[in-house]
Structures are given as structure tokens and as C-alpha cells.
N, C-alpha and C positions, 0 to 999 in steps of 0.2 A: 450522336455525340459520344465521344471515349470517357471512360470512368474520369482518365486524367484531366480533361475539358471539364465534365461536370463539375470536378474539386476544384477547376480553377475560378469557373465562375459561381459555386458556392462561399469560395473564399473571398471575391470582391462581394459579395453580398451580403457577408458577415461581417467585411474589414476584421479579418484575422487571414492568418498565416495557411496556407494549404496545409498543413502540416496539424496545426488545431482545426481544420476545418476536416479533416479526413477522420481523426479521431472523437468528434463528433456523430459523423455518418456511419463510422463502424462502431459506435455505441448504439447507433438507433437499427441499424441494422442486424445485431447480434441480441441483442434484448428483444426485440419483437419476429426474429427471424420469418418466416411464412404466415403467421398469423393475422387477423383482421385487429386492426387495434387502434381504440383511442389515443387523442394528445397524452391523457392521463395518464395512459400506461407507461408514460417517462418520466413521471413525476419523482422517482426516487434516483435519478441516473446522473443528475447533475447536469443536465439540459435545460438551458432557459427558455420559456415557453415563446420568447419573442425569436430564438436562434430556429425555433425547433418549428416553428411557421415558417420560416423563410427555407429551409430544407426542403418542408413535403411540398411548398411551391413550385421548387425548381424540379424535384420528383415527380412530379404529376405535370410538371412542363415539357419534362423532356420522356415522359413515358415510363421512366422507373417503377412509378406506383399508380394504384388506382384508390378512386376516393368508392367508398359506398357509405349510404345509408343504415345507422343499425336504428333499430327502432321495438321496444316493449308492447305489446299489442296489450290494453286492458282491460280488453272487450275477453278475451281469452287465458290471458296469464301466457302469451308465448311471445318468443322474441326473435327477430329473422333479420336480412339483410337486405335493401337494395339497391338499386343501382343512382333510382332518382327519385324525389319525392312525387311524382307525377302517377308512381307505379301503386297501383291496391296492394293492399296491407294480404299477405298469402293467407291467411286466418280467417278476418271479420268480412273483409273484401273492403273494405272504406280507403279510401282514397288518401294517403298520406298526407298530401298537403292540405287538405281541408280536413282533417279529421282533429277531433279534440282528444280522442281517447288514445292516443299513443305518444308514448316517449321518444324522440326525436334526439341522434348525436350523429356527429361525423366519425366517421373510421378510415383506416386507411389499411391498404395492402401492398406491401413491397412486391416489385414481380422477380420472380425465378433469375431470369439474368443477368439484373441489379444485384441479387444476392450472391451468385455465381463470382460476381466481380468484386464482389467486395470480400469472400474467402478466399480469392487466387492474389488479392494485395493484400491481404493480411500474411499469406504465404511468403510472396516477394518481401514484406516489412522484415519476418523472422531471419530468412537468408540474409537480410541485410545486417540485423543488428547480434545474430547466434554465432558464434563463430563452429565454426564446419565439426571438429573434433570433438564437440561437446554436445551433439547434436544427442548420441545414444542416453548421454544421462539426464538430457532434459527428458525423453522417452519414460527413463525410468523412472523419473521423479513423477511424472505426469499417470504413472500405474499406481502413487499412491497418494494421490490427494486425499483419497478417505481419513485418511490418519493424519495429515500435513497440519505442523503448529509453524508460523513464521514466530523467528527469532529475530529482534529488532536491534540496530545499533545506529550509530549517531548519523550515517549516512541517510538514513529515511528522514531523519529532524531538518535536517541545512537546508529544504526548500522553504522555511516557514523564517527564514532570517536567525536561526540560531546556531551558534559558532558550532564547528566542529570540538573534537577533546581537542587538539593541538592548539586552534586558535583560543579554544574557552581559558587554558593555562596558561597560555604566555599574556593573557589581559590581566592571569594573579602574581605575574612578577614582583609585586610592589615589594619593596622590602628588601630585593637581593639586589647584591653589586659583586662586581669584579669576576674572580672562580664560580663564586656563588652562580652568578646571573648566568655564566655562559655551562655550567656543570646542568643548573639545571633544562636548560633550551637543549641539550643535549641529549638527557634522558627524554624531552617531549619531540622530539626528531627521531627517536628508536621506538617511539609510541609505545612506553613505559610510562603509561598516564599515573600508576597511583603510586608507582615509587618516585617519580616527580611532586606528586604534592604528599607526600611523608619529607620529603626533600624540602618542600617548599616550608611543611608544618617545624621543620627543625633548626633549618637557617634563616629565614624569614624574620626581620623585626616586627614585623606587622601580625604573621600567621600563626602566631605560637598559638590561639585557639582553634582548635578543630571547629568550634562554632560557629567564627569568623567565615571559614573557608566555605562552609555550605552556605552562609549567610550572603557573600559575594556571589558564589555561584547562582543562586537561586535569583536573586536580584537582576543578574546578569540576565538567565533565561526569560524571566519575567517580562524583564523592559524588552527583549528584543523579538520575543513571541508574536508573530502576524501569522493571524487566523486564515484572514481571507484573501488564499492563492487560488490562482487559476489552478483547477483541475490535472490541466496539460503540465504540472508542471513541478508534480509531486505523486506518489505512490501510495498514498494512506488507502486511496478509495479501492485502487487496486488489489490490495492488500486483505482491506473487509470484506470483496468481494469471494472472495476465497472461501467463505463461509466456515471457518477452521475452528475448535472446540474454544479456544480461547488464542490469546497472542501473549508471546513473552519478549521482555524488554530487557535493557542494561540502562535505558534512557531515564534520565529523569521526570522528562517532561511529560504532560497529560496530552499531546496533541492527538496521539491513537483513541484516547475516550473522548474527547475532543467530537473527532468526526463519529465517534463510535452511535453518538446522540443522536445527532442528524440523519447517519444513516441508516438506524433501527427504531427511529422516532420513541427513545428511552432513554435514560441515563441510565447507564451500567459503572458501579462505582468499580474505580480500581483498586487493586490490592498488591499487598507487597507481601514479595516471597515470604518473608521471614511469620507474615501474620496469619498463613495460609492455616485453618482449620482443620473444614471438612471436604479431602481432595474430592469424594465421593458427588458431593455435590456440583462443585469445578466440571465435571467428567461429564455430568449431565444437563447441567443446566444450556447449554450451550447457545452462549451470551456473547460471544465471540470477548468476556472480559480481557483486559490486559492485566499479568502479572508482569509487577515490577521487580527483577532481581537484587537491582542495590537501589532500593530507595525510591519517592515520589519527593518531588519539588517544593508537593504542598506539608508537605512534614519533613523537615527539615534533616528531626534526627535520624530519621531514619537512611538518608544518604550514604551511601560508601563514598568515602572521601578519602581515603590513605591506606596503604596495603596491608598496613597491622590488621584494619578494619576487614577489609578481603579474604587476608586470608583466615580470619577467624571466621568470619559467613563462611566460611566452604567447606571450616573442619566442624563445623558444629552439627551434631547429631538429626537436629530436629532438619536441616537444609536437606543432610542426604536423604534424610527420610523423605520429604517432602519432592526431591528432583528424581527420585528413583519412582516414586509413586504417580506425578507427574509424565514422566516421561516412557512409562511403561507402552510400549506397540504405538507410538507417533515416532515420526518421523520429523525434525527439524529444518527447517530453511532458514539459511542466516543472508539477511540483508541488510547492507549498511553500515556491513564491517571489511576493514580493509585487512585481508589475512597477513601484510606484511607487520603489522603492528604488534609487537610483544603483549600489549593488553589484550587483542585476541587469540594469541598461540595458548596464553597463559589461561585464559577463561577457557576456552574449549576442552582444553585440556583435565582441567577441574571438572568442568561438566559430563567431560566426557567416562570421566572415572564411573559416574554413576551412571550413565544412561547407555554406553554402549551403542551398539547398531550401526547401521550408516545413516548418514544426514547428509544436507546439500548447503553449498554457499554458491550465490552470487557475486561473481566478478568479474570486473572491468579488463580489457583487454589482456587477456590472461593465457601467456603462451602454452602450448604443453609439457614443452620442458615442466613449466614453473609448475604445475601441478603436480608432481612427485610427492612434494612435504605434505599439502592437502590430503593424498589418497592415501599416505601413510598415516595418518590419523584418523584413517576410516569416513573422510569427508570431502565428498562428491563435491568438481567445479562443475557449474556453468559457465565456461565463459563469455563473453559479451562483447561485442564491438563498439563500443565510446569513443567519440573524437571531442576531444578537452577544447577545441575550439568552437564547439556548437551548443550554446548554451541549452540544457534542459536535456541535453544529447544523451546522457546518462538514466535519465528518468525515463526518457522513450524507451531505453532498451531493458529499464527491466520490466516497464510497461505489458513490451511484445513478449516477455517471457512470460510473465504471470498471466495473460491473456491464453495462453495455451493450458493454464491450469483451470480455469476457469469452468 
């Protein structure tokens, strides 16, 4: 049977998509690569123990893998492998299945040309979704994972049901009419998110409190926050997988500590730029924490919500201090922002004053032409093949990108 056979009938035997079922098999496949290994050893990978039986079924039906025996001898203190419980213990000599004194579990072994097959479609996935001309700088991005901090933006958030910036503003029109309503849909169309709500704070009958505005926001993100997505269908896990010093955000929301919990079986609390201490400790702890640049959800005041506020975070002493020190020899990946948006030219830009180097963005079908403005501000595209008609199509591809930093 062809790899493609096998995913098709692991896919009716999951009733899910060939496409969630492939990324299933190259999760089990890449985690346990050549080793003998228990169910358990997938216990942290986001595989359900009912999916992940029905896999090594079809693997051991069709020949992919082989099942052994591992077993604790405690007659000895020593631990081996076999084939069948039928076989004597290499040790005490006792016979497995009738022995009391050993530990008994199943294991399993991927064979060589299952693995073989499943790195030459992970190859095929990339050609499919890297576009050709960016191939070099995923290369060079991939020479410095050691240092690699993801820098987060609202595109990582929108699998979990929370609006992007453009939709999140025009749900706080209350208030404007006429010039007003259509001046301000204008500046959230040029993706001028925080001179739209300084806009919104000034003509607004409703917004005249800067309170109000984070009080609606937050409300907003609240009510519409769903924890529990498929996998397939978002980049948080991919993301921690990365294993990076910490992650930095513009986002307000907590979804990155969120999974952060589950994935490190801890709470790592988060923190916001402005409260940052002792960098010293940041540098080493490596908690994979999220800093939050303008704000957490759960403190309200702490939000940047209007450009006054902005640009005072950017000139203020203790921030440079803190992003020069931060960002000393790492290298940044920005994902989740759309570089055509004025709120991104304008933050990097501020960032960039302090931090210098090159960095990398991801994005979506992104000609070469259009990369010029990117590389003259010292910041490296990926670009990515997305088709806007195939939902989640976006999320595979930065999926098959970060899988290569892995």
C-alpha cells in the first residue's frame, strides 16, 4: 500500500479529513522518529489515545511498524525488549508470560521506509505551501533558531473566534455617524488601528472614556474566546514547540499562556512590557513566558488603546531600556501581522530603532516585487502559498514553515 492509500484509509478510520489525518501521522512519526516507544511517549503532542490506537493498528496492518515487548526484569534490575511474551526474560531466564517478577508494556517501532515516506511528504508539503524565491531565507532563518523569539500579532488569535484589529473596531463604532462613521472605517481600512480609536476617543458620544474603550474591548475578547480548537487548525502548539527563551506579543489576549499551561504541565504567569524587572532573569529562566507589549486583557489599564498612549510607551526610557536589553543577539519572527497595515510599519519601525539586526516575517502570498519595503527595513519575508478559499489553508502553511524550525 502507497503512503497516499494508507492516509486514506486512516482517514476513514478517523472520520476526519486526509489532511488532519496526515498531520496526525507526521506528529507521531517525528516525535518518536526510529525509537522503540510507548503510547505514552505521545502523551504531550496533542494525540488522542483513542486516534493514536487506531494509527499503530493500521501501522502494524499494513507493515509500517512493529509491535515488541518491553519488559523490567526484577529479578535483575535490567530492562530489554521482545518480540513475544512466549520468549524468556535474556536475564533471569523466566518466561514472560508466566513470570510475576517483570514489568510488562507494549512498544512500538516505526520501520525505516515508513519514515523515509513520511520525510519525502513533508518535503512535497513545503514545495507546496513555501513559495520558491524565499526558500534561501527560510535556510537562514532555520541557521538561527538558537536565538529565535516569535513575535505575535492578531493573526495567531482569529483561530480561537476573536476578531481581528479591523473587525474588533468597527464593532466600537457606537457613537459615530455621518463624516464621523465613514473618516473613521477609513483609517481602519489603512490599518491605522490606534489613530482610529484616538479617533474614535474624540468624536465618539459614547467613547469620550479611554476606560470605556478597553472595558468594550476586553468584554468583547472575553465573550468570544474558544479554548477548545482542533489542533489542525491553529499555530499556538507549533509555535511553543519552538522551544524559544520567551514569546512576545502586541495581543491582548492570554491564549499563548493559555496553551502555555497545558503544554509545560505549569502556569507561567504573564507579564507586561512595561512591568518587566529583572531582564537577567527572563534571559534564563526559560519558561518559554509571554511578554505582553501593549497590555493583558486581564488588567484593563494596562492596554494601549489610543496613539497618545503608543507613542508615549515607545518614548519612555525604561521601554528602550527594557527592548534593547531584551532583544540583545535574538532574532525575531513576526507572525500574525499583516506588513501592509500602517500599525505594523509603524511598530517595527519603533522596535526597530532599538533592536537593530535582521528579523523574519511571515507571509501570505507575497510576490517578490512586494518584498522590497520589507528588506529595506532589514526584515526578512517568508513568503507562503495561501489560498483564501481553503479554510485553515493559512494555518497549514505556516504550520509546514515552523516544522522546518523545529
Amino acid at each position: 500500500m502507497s503512503l497516499e492509500q494508507f492516509i486514506q484509509t486512516v482517514s476513514t478510520k478517523l472520520h476526519k479529513s486526509e489532511e488532519e489525518s496526515l498531520d496526525q501521522i507526521t506528529i507521531l512519526a517525528e516525535v518518536v522518529k526510529n525509537e522503540i516507544f510507548p503510547k505514552e511517549r505521545l502523551n504531550n503532542y496533542n494525540i488522542d489515545i483513542q486516534i493514536l490506537d487506531k494509527i499503530l493498528t493500521e501501522l502494524l496492518r499494513e507493515g509500517y511498524a512493529s509491535k515488541y515487548i518491553s519488559y523490567d526484569c526484577e529479578n535483575t534490575d535490567q530492562v530489554d525488549f521482545a518480540v513475544s511474551l512466549n520468549e524468556q526474560c535474556a536475564y533471569c531466564k523466566e518466561v514472560l508470560l508466566d513470570s510475576k517478577n517483570h514489568i510488562i508494556r507494549e512498544t512500538y517501532k516505526l520501520n525505516s521506509n515508513f519514515i523515509n515516506l513520511i520525510g519525502q511528504q513533508k518535503k512535497e508539503r513545503l514545495n507546496k505551501y513555501l513559495i520558491e524565491d524565499f526558500r534561501h531565507n527560510l535556510d537562514r532563518l532555520k541557521n538561527r533558531t538558537h536565538k529565535l523569539i516569535p513575535f505575535l500579532g492578531a493573526g495567531s488569535s482569529i483561530p480561537f473566534k476573536l476578531p481581528s484589529w479591523s473587525k474588533l473596531l468597527l464593532e466600537l463604532n457606537k457613537g459615530l455617524t455621518g463624516s464621523n462613521k465613514t473618516k473613521y472605517e477609513e483609517l481602519i481600512d489603512k490599518g491605522d488601528y490606534l489613530r482610529a480609536l484616538s479617533f474614535l476617543k474624540l468624536y465618539s458620544g459614547l467613547y469620550k472614556n479611554e476606560q470605556i474603550i478597553k472595558k468594550d474591548i476586553k468584554d468583547i475578547l472575553k465573550q468570544r474566546y474558544v479554548k477548545e480548537v482542533n489542533s489542525n487548525y491553529h499555530n499556538i502548539l507549533d509555535i511553543l514547540k519552538l522551544d524559544t527563551d520567551f514569546i512576545l506579543t502586541t495581543n491582548y489576549d492570554n491564549i499563548v499562556s493559555d496553551y502555555l499551561r497545558d503544554y509545560r504541565d505549569e502556569f507561567i504567569m504573564p507579564q507586561i512590557l512595561e512591568n518587566l524587572d529583572d531582564l537577567q532573569d527572563l534571559m534564563d529562566d526559560n519558561s518559554q513566558k509571554v511578554i505582553h507589549l501593549h497590555g493583558n486583557v486581564e488588567i484593563p489599564n494596562s492596554m494601549i488603546v489610543t496613539q497618545d498612549d503608543y507613542d508615549k510607551l515607545y518614548k519612555s526610557e525604561k521601554i528602550k531600556s527594557i527592548l534593547t536589553g531584551i532583544m540583545s543577539h535574538k532574532t525575531l519572527l513576526f507572525i500574525g501581522f499583516s506588513f501592509n497595515d500602517e500599525y505594523f510599519k509603524d511598530l517595527y519601525d519603533k522596535i526597530f530603532e532599538f533592536i537593530q539586526g535582521e528579523h523574519f516575517i511571515i507571509v501570505p502570498n507575497l510576490h517578490p516585487f512586494d518584498a522590497d519595503e520589507l528588506l529595506k527595513r532589514n526584515l526578512i519575508p517568508i513568503g507562503i502559498n495561501v489560498d483564501k478559499n481553503i479554510e485553515h489553508d493559512y494555518v497549514r502553511a505556516i504550520n509546514t514553515v515552523l516544522e522546518e524550525l523545529h
